[in-house]
C-alpha positions in Angstrom: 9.4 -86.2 -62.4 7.4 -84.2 -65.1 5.8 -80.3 -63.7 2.2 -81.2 -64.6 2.8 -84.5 -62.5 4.4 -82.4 -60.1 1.4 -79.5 -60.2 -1.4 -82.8 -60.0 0.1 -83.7 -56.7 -0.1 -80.4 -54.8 -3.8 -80.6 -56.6 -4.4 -83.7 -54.6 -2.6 -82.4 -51.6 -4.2 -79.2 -51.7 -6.4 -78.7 -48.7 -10.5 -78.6 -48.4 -10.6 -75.2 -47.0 -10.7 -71.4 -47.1 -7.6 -69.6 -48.3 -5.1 -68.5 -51.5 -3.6 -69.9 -54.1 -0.3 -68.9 -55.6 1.1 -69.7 -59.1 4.6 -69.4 -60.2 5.9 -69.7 -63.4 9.8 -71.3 -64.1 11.7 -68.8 -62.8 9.8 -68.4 -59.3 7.8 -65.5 -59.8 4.6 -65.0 -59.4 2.3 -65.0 -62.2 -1.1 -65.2 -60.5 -2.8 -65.4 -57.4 -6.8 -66.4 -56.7 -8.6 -67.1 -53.6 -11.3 -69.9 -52.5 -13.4 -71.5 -50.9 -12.8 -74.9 -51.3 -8.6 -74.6 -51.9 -8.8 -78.1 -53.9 -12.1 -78.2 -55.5 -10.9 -74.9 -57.1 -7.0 -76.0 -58.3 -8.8 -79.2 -59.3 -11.1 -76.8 -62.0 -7.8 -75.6 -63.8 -6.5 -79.4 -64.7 -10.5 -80.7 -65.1 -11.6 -78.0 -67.8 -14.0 -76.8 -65.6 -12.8 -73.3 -65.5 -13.7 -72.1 -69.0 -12.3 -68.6 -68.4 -10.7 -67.5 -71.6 -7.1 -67.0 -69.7 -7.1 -70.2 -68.0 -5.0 -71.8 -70.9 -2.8 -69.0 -71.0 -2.3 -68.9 -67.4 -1.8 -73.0 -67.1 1.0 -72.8 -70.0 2.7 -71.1 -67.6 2.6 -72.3 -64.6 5.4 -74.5 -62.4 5.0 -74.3 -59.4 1.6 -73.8 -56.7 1.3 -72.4 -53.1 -1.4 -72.4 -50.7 -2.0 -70.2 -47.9 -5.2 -71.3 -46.1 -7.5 -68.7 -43.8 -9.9 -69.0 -40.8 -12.9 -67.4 -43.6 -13.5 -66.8 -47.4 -13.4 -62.6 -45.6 -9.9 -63.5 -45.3 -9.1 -65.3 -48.1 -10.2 -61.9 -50.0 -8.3 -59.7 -48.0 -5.1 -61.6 -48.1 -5.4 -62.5 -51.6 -5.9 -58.4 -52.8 -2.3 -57.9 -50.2 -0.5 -60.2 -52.4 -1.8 -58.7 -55.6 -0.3 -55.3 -54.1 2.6 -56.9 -53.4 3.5 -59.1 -56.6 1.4 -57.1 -59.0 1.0 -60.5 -61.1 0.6 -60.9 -64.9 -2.6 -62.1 -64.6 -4.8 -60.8 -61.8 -6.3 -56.8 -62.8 -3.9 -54.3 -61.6 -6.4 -51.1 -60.8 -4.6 -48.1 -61.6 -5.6 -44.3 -61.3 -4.8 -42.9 -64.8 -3.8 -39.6 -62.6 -3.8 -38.7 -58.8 -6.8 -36.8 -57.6 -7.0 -34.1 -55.1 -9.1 -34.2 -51.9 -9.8 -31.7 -49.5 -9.0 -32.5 -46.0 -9.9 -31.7 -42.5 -8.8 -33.0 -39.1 -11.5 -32.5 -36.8 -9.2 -33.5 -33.5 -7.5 -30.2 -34.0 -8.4 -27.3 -31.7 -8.7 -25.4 -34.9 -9.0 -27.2 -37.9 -8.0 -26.1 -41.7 -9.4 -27.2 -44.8 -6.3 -28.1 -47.4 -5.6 -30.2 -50.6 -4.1 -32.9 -50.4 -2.9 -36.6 -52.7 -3.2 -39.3 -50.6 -4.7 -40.0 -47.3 -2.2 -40.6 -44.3 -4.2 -39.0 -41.4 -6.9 -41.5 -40.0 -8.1 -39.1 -37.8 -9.1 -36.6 -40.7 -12.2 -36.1 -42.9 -12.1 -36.4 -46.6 -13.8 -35.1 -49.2 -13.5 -35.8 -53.0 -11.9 -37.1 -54.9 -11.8 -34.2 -57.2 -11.5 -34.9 -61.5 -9.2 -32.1 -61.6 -6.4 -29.8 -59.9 -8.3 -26.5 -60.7 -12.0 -28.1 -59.6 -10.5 -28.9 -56.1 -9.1 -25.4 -55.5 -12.0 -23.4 -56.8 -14.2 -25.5 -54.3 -11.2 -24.7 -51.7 -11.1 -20.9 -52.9 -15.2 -20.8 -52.3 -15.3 -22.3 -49.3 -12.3 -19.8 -47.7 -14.9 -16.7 -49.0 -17.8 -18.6 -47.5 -16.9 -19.7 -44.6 -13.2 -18.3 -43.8 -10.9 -20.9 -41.6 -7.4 -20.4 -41.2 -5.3 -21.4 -44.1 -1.6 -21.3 -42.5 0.7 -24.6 -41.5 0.2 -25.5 -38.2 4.2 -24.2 -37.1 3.0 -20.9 -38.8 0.2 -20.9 -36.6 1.7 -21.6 -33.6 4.6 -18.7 -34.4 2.9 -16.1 -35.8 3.4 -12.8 -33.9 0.3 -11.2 -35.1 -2.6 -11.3 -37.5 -1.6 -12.3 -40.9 -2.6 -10.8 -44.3 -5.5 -13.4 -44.9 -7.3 -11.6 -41.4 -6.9 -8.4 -43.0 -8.7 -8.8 -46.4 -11.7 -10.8 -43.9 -10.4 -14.3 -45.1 -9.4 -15.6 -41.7 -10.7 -14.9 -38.1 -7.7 -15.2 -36.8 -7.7 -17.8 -33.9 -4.1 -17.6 -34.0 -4.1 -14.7 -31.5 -7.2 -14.9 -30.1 -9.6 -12.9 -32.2 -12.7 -15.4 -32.3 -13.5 -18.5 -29.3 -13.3 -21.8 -30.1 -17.2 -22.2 -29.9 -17.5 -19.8 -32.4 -14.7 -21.2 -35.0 -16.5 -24.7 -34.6 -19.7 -23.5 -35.9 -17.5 -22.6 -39.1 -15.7 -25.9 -39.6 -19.1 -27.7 -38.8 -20.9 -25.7 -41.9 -17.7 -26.9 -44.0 -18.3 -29.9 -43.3 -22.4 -29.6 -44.2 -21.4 -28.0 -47.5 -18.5 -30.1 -48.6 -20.8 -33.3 -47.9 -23.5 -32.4 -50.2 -25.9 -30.8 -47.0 -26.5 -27.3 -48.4 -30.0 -27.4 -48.3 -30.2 -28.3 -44.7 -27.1 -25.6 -44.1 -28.8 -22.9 -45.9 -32.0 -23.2 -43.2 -29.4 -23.8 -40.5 -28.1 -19.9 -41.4 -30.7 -18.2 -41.8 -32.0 -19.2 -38.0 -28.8 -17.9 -37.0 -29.4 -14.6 -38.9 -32.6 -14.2 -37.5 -31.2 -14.9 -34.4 -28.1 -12.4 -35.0 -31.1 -9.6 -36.3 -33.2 -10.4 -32.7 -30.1 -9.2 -31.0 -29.4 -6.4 -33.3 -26.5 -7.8 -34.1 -26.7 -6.3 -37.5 -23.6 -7.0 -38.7 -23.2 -10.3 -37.9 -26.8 -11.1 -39.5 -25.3 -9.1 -42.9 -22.2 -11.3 -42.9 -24.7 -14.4 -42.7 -26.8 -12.8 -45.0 -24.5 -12.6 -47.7 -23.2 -16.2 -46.8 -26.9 -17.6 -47.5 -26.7 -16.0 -50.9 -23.3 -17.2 -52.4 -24.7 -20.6 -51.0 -27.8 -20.2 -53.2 -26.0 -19.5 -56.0 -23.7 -22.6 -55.6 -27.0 -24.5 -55.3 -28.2 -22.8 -58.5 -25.3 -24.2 -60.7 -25.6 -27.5 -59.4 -28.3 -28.7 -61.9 -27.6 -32.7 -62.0 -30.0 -33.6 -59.2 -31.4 -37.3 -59.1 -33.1 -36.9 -55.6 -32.3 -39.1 -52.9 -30.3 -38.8 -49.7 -28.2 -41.7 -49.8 -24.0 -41.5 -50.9 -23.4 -44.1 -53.8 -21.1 -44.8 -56.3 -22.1 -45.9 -59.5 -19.5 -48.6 -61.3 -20.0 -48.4 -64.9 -17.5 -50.7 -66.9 -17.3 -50.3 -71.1 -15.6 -53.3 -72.7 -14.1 -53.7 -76.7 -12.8 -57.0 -77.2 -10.6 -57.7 -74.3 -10.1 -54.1 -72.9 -12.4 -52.6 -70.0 -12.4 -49.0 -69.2 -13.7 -48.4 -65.7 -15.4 -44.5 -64.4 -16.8 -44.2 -61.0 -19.3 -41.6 -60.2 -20.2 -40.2 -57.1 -23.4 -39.0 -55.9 -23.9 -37.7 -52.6 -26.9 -37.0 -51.1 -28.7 -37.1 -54.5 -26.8 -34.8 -56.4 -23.8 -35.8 -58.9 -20.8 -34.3 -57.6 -18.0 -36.0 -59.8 -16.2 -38.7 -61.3 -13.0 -41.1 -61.6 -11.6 -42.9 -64.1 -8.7 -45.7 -64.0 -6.6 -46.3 -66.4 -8.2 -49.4 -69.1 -7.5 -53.2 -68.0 -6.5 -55.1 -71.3 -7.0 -59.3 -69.9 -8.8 -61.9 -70.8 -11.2 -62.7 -68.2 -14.7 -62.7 -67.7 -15.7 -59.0 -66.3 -17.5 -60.1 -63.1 -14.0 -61.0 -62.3 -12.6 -57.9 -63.1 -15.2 -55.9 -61.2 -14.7 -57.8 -58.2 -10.9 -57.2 -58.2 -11.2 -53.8 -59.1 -13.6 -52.7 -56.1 -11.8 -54.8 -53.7 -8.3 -52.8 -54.7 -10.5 -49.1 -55.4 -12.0 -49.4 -51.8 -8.7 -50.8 -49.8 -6.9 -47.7 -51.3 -8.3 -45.7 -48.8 -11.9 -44.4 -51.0 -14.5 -43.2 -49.0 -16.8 -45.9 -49.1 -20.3 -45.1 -49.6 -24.1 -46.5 -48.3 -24.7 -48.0 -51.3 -23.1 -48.9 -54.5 -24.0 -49.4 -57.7 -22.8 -52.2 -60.1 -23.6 -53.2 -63.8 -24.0 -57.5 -62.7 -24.6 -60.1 -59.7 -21.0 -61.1 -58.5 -19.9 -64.6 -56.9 -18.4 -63.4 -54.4 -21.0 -60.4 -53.9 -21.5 -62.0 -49.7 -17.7 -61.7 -49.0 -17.4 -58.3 -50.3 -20.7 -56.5 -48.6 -19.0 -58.5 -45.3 -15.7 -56.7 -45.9 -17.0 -53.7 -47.1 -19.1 -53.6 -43.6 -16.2 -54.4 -42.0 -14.3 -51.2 -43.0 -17.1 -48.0 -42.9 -18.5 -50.0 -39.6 -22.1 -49.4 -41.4 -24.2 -51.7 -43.7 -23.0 -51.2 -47.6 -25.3 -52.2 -50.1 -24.0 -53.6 -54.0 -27.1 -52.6 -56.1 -27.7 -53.8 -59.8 -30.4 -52.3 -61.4 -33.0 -53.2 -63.5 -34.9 -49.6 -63.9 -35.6 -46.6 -62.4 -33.1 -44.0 -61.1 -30.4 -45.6 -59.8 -30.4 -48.0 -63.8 -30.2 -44.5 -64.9 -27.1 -43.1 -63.0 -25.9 -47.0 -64.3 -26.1 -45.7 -68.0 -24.3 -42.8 -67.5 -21.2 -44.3 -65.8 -21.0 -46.5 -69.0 -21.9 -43.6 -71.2 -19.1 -42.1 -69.2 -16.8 -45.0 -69.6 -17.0 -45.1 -73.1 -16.2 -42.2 -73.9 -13.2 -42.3 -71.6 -12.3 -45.4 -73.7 -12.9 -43.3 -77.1 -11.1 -40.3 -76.0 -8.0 -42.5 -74.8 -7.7 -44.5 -78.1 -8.0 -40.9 -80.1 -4.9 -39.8 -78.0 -3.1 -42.9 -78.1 -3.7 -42.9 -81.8 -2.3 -38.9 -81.6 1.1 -40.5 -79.7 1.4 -43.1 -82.1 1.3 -40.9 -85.3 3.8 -38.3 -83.9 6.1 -41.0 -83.3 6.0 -42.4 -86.6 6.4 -38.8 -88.1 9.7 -38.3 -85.9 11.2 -41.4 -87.1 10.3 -40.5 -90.5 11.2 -36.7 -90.9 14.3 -37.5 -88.9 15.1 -40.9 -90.6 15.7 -42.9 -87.0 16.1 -46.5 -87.0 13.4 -47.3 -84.9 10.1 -46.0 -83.9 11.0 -43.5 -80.7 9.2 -45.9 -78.0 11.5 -44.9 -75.2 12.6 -41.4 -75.3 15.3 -39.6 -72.4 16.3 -36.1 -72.4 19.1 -34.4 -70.6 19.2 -31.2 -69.9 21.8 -29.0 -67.9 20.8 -26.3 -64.7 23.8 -24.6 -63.0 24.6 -20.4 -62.4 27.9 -20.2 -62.8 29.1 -23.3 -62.4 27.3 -23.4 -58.9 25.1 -25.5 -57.9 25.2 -27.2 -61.1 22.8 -30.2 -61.9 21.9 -32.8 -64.7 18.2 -34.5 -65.3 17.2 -37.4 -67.1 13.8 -38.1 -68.0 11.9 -40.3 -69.7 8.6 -40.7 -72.0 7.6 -44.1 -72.6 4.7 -44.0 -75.7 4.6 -40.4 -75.5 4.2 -40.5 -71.5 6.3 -39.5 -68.7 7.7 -42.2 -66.8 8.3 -40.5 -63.7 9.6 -43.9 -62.0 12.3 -44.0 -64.5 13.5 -40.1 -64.0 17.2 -39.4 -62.8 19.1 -36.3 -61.3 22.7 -35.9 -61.2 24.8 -33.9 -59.2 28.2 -32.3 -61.1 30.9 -33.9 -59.2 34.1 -33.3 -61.8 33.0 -29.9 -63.4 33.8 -26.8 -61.2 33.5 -24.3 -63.5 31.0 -23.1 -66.0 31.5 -25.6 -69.0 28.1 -27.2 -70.0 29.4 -29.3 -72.6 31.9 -31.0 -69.7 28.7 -31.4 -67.4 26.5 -33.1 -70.1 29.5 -35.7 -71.1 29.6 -36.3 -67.4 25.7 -36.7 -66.9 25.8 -39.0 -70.2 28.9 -40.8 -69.0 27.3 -41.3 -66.0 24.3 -42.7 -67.7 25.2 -45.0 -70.4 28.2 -46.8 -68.7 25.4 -48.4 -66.9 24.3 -49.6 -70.2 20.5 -50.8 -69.1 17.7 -49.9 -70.1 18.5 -48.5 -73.4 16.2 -45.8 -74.9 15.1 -45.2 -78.6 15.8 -41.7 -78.7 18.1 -39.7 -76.9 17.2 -35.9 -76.9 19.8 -33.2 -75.6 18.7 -30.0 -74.8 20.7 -27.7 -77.1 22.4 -27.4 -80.2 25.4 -29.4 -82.3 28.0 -28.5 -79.1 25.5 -30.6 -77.0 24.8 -33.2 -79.8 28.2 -33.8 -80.6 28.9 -34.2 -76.8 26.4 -37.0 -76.6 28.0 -38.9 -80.0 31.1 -38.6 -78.3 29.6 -40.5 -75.2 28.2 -43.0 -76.8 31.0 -43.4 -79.3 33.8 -44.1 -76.4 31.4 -46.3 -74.9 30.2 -48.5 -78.3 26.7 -47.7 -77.9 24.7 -47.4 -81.3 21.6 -45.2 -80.5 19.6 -42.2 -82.4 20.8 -38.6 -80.9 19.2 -35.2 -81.5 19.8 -31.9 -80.3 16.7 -29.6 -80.2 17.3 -26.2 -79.3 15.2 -22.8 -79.5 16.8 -20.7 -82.2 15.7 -17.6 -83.9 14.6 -18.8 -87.3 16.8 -17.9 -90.4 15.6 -17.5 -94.2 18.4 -18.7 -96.7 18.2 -17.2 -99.8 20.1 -16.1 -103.1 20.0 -12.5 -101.4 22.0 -14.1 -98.4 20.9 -15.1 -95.0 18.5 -12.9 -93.1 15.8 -13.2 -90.1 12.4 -14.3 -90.4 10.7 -11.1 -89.9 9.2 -10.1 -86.0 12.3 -12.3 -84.5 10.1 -15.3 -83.5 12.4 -18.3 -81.9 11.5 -21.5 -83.0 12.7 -25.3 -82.0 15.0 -26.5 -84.4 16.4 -30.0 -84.3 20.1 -31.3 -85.3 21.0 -34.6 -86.3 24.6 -36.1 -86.0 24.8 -36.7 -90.3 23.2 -33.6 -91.2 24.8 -29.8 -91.2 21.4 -28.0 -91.4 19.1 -28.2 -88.4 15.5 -29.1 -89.4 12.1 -27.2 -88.5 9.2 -29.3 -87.5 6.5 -26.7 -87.2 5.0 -28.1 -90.4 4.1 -31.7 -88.3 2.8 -30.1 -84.9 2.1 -33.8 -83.1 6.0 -34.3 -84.0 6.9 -31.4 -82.3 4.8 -31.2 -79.4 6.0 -34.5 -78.6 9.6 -33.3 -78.7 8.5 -29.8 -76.6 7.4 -31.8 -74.3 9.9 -34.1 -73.1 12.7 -30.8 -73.1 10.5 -28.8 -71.3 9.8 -31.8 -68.7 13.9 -32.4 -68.3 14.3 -28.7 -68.3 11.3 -28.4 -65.4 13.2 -31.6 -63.4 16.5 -30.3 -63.9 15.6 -26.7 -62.5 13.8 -28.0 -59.5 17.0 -30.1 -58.5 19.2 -26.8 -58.7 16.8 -24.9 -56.9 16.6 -27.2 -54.1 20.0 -27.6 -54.0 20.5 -24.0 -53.5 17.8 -23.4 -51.5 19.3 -26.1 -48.8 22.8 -24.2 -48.6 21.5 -20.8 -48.6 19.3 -22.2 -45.5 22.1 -24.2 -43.8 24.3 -21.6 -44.5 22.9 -19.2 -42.0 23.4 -21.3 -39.1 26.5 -22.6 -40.0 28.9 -19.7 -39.5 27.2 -18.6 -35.8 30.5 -18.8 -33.4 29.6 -21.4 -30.5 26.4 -22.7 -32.7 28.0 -26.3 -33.4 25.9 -29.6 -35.1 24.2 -30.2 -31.9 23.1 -26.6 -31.1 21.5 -26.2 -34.5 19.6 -29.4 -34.6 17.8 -28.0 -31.0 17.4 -24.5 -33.2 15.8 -26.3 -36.3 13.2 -28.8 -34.2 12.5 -25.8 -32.0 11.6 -23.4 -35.0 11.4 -25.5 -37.8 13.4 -24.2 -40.2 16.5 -21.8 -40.5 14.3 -19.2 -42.0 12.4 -19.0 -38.9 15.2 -19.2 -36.5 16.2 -16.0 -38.8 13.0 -14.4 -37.7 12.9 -14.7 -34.2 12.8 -12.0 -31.7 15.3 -12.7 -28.5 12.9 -13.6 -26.7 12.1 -16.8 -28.6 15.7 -17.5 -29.0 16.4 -17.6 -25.4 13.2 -19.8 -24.7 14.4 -22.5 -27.2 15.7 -25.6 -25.1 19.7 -25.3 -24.2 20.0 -22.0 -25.9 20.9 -19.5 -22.9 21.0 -15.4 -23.0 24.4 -15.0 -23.9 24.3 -17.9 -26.9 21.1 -16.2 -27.9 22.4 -12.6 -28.2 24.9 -14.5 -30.0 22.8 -15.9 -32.5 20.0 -12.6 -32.8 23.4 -10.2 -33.5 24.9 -12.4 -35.8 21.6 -13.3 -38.1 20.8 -9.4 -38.0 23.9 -8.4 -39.4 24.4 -11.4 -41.8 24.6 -10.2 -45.0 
């Protein structure tokens, strides 16, 4: 029996009622999946010609083999169909992905004394968010501000419970200290409560909230407390001052703008809370054929299931099919009515156009540096005659001190980007002495026996000893692949005088090749070069961060390990009791002999020996 009479059966067999659908190609995996209403009225539209979405041919060239998962509701059709989406990541549904990770600030209420720190990703329920931020520096100078403003503790929670007195940050007026006792709870809530004004866009309404607290402060002559306000009320004014994008309003929103070329759609979200624009966040373009009230269906269902903070309203550039289902779900998750907004004038068609405005020149600014990646590449294949254009580029680099410790990375830059999924570290296993060339053959050998994956480019970090390393590799094992070697050399001026020094000693990156005897300078193509900086410094970077952790973990292990009567199960009880080896270290005897199953004389033990390890 034929597929397509195969696929018109399930069509007829599919059933009239709420649910998924899932469509496989040939080999069993999942190529799309879509969610409906009416399960047979909408399989029924692919073989009809009803669905005149440009993929639809595309998608039904491919497809063997349908599923059907029916659902009590349309609600949860949608919320089962954006799980498998996460899970299969199909060819032809929208993937939504950040172009970077943003930071948030983050506070847990539930905590007897709450602290405001940064953080990636959201895996306290119980906590308060705020952000995202559109950069690493914006989120700490809002952090940095906010500690001078209003000063709440800063230290981990086990550094908090530990601490034997006031720490640095109390001194310099940074931190009350609740630590030891220095301000009341009532008092320390007031604090976090005005964080929370501030970080959520209520400054106004804080500002007046102060200042009756510094008349109040003033009434008691309390003079010192009303200055400390006092000056509190002003670097709040002046925070107010510099924000000048202020479209009125009290209401949160996000505003969706979408710019499409052809079959590419670049997506910004900006966020406006309580009137004013606070920032922005872009995803990284979706290149499909499909219609875009699809795409911005799918791509707020994925944004706002990632754990976003979802606001009263949002704001959307067109009328969606499925507009009911997603409000209902939407509701469903803040536990308060969400509006979807499109807007014909006004304010809020305003704040519309510049999310597009916004998204184009996203789009624009992407296609300049993708243009940037593409020309460097064709510049290193040229000035260094490779056989192919440098796609898929690893670098290896070595990290050891004396043979200890020592470490090899891999890492990898696909079209000029880190692919941080694809990285690799490597522990030395047969080198025991300081002989880099031995660890790199081992770290290649290691590598390329595998033989997946190939790259483009291999880079070593070094000069011809590591390059000729690598051709060695790859000659025992029959692998045909560019090699380079770039290492940072003081330049040298041949001559008819003779060799000599350029002139102030400046070290530059030269690069060797495996058929030529002089290395070659790219400081005359700076895309080229950057490029090639780039990766060595990133396997350099990885590499580094390996050995240091590795030493880090023995130096700390160490100091436990050679205690006399301190076996395994003794210094598991020390390192859950104190957290970490370092802190056991710092304990008074006291402490020790309150840890659980660690008596006086063991603890004398352990204080003598860890004050006179050397």
């Amino acid at each position: 029996m034929s597929e397509k009479i195969i696929l018109k059966e399930k069509m007829t067999s599919a059933p009239r009622s709420p649910g998924v659908y899932i469509m496989k190609d040939a080999q069993g995996k999942v190529i799309y999946v879509g969610k409906a209403n009416d399960l047979k009225s909408r399989i029924s539209s692919y073989f009809t010609g009803k669905d005149t979405r440009p993929m639809a041919p595309f998608l039904m060239a491919r497809v063997n083999d349908i599923e059907f998962i029916t659902t009590s509701t349309e609600k949860e059709a949608l919320i089962l169909e954006n799980n498998l989406i996460k899970r299969h990541r199909p060819r032809y549904n929208v993937n939504l992905r950040d172009d970077k990770t943003y930071y948030h600030l983050s506070l847990d209420p539930t905590e007897k004394f709450p602290r405001l720190q940064l953080v990636r990703k959201r895996v306290n329920n119980a906590a308060l968010y705020f952000g995202p931020y559109p950069s690493g520096l914006a989120a700490k100078e809002t952090l940095r501000f906010v500690q001078q403003v209003f000063p709440l503790r800063s230290c981990r929670n086990r550094n908090f419970k530990l601490r034997p007195r006031p720490c640095l940050e109390h001194q310099i007026g940074r931190c009350p200290a609740p630590c030891k006792g220095l301000i009341d709870e009532d008092s320390y809530r007031k604090l976090v409560e005005n964080v929370v004004s501030f970080l959520q866009g209520r400054r106004r309404e804080l500002i007046s909230g102060i200042k009756a607290q510094m008349e109040e402060a003033a009434q008691n002559l309390n003079f010192e407390e009303a200055a400390r306000l006092r000056d509190r009320i002003g670097a709040l004014e002046h925070a107010l001052e510099r924000q000048n994008v202020d479209w009125g309003g009290t209401k949160d929103q996000d505003v969706l703008g979408v710019y499409a070329r052809d079959i590419n759609y670049q997506l910004c979200i900006l966020f406006v809370r309580g009137g004013k624009l606070l920032g922005s966040k872009s995803f990284a373009p979706v290149k499909m054929k499909m219609d875009p009230v699809e795409i911005i269906s799918s791509c707020l269902v994925q944004y706002y299931d990632g754990g976003a903070n979802i606001p009263d309203e949002i704001i959307i550039p067109c009328l969606l099919p499925d507009e009911a289902v997603i409000i209902e779900w939407l509701t469903d998750k803040k536990e308060k009515k969400v509006a979807l907004t499109v807007p014909s004038r006004g304010t809020k068609n305003a704040l519309l156009d510049l999310a597009v405005a916004n998204a184009r020149s996203l789009w624009e600014s992407g296609q300049k540096k993708e243009e940037q990646k593409t020309a460097g590449m064709k510049i290193l294949q040229e000035k260094l005659s490779l056989t192919k254009l440098p796609q898929r580029m690893e670098c290896y680099d070595i990290s050891n001190i004396s043979g200890k410790h020592a470490v090899g990375s891999m890492v990898v830059f696909q079209d000029g980007e880190p692919d941080k999924s694809s990285y690799r570290r490597y522990r030395i296993k047969t080198v025991s002495e300081s002989d880099d060339y031995a660890m790199m053959y081992e770290v290649l050998s290691r590598r390329f026996t595998r033989g997946e994956n190939l790259p483009d480019l291999v880079v070593v970090d070094g000069g011809k000893g590591q390059l000729n390393v690598a051709l060695s590799v790859l000659k025992d094992l029959k692998i045909k692949i560019d090699v380079i070697g770039l290492a940072k050399e003081e330049r040298v001026i041949f001559s008819s005088k003779g060799i000599s020094k350029k002139k102030g000693g400046k070290y530059e990156d030269r690069v060797y090749l495996s058929r030529r005897k002089d290395a070659i300078y790219l400081s005359a193509w700076p895309q080229a070069l950057r490029m090639l900086q780039q990766v060595r410094d990133e396997a350099h970077r990885f590499a580094l961060s390996y050995h240091h952790q590795l030493k880090q973990k023995e130096d700390l292990s160490s100091i436990l390990d050679r205690i006399e009567d301190v076996g395994e199960a003794r210094r598991k009880i020390l390192l859950k009791h104190f957290g970490s080896a370092l802190q056991v270290k710092n304990a008074t005897l006291e402490q020790l002999q309150k840890a659980p199953g660690i008596g006086k004389e063991i603890a004398e033990k352990i204080y003598s020996h860890l004050r006179n390890d050397k």
